[in-house]
SEFI-301089 format. One record per residue (C-alpha): x, y, z; residue in three letters. Coordinates in Angstrom, 3 decimals, decimal comma, always signed. Example, Ala and Ser with C-alpha at 12.3 -4.5 7.8 and 13.67 -1.06 7.14 Angstrom:
2
(r (+12,300 -4,500 +7,800) 'ala') (r (+13,670 -1,060 +7,140) 'ser') 
END
This chain:
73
(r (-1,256 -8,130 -3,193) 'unk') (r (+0,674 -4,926 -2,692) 'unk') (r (+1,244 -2,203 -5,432) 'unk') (r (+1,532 +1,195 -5,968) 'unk') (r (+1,146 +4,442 -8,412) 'unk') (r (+3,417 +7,037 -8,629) 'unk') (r (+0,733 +9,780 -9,626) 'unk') (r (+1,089 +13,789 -9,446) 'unk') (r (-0,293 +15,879 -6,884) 'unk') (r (-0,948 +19,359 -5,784) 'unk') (r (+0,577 +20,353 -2,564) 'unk') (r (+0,932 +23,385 -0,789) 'unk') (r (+0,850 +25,231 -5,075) 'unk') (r (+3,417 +23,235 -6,188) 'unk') (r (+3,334 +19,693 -7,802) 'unk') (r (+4,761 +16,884 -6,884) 'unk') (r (+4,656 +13,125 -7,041) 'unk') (r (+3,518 +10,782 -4,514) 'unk') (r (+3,094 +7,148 -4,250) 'unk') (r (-0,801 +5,779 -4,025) 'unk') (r (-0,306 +2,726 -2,611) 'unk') (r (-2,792 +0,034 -2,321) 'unk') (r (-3,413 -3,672 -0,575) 'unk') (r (-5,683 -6,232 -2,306) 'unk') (r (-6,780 -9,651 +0,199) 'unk') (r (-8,789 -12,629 -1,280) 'unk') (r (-11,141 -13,532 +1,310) 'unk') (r (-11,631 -17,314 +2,146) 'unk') (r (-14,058 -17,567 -0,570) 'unk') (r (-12,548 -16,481 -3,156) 'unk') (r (-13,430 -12,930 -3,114) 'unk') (r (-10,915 -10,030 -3,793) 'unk') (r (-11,121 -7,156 -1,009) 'unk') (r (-9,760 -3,620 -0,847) 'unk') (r (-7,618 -3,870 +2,311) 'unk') (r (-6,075 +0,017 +2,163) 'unk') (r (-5,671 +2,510 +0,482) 'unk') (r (-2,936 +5,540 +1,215) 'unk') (r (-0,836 +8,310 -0,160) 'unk') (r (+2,743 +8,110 +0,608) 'unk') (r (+5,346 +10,557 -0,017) 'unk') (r (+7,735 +7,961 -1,065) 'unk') (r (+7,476 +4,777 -2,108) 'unk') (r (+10,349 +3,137 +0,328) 'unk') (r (+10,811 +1,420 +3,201) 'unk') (r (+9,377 +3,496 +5,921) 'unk') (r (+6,576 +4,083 +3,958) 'unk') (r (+5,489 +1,158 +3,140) 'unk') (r (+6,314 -0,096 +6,850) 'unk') (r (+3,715 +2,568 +8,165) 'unk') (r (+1,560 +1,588 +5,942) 'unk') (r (+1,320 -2,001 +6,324) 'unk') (r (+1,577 -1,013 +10,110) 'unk') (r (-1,831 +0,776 +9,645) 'unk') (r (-3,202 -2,597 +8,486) 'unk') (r (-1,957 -4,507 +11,572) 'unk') (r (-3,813 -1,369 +13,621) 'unk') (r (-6,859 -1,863 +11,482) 'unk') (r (-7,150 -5,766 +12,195) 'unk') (r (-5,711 -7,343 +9,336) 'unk') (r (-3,894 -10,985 +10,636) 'unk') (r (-4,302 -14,295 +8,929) 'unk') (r (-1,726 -13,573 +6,023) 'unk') (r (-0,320 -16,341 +4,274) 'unk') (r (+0,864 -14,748 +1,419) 'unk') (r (+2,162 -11,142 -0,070) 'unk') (r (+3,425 -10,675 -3,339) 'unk') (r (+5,225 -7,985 -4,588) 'unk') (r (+7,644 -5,844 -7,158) 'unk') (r (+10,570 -4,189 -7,399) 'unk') (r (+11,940 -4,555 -3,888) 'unk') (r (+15,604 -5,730 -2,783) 'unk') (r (+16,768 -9,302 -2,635) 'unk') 
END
């Protein structure tokens, strides 16, 4: 599963809001496992593509299914 939380920051004395986004597996038996965590600037395309990216780096194959919100059709 793949989600994320727009939360407020501090950055450079200013705030602003970022995107804490976050990847959830279920192992073969049965077990749910943290897969990634990151901060994003924005929560669009090109940040979600480096992010999933980073899980392809990491070693993550076998996927047979993602779910997801909010994206286009």
């Amino acid at each position: 599963m793949l989600d994320a939380l727009v939360v407020k920051v501090r950055e450079a004395g200013r705030i602003c809001n970022v995107a804490a986004v976050h990847a959830v597996g279920v192992s073969a038996d049965g077990r749910r496992e943290s897969l990634g965590l990151e901060l994003i600037t924005s929560e669009d395309g090109a940040g979600w593509s480096a992010f999933l990216r980073g899980l392809l780096a990491c070693g993550l194959s076998g996927v047979v299914l993602v779910t997801s919100d909010a994206h286009q059709a």
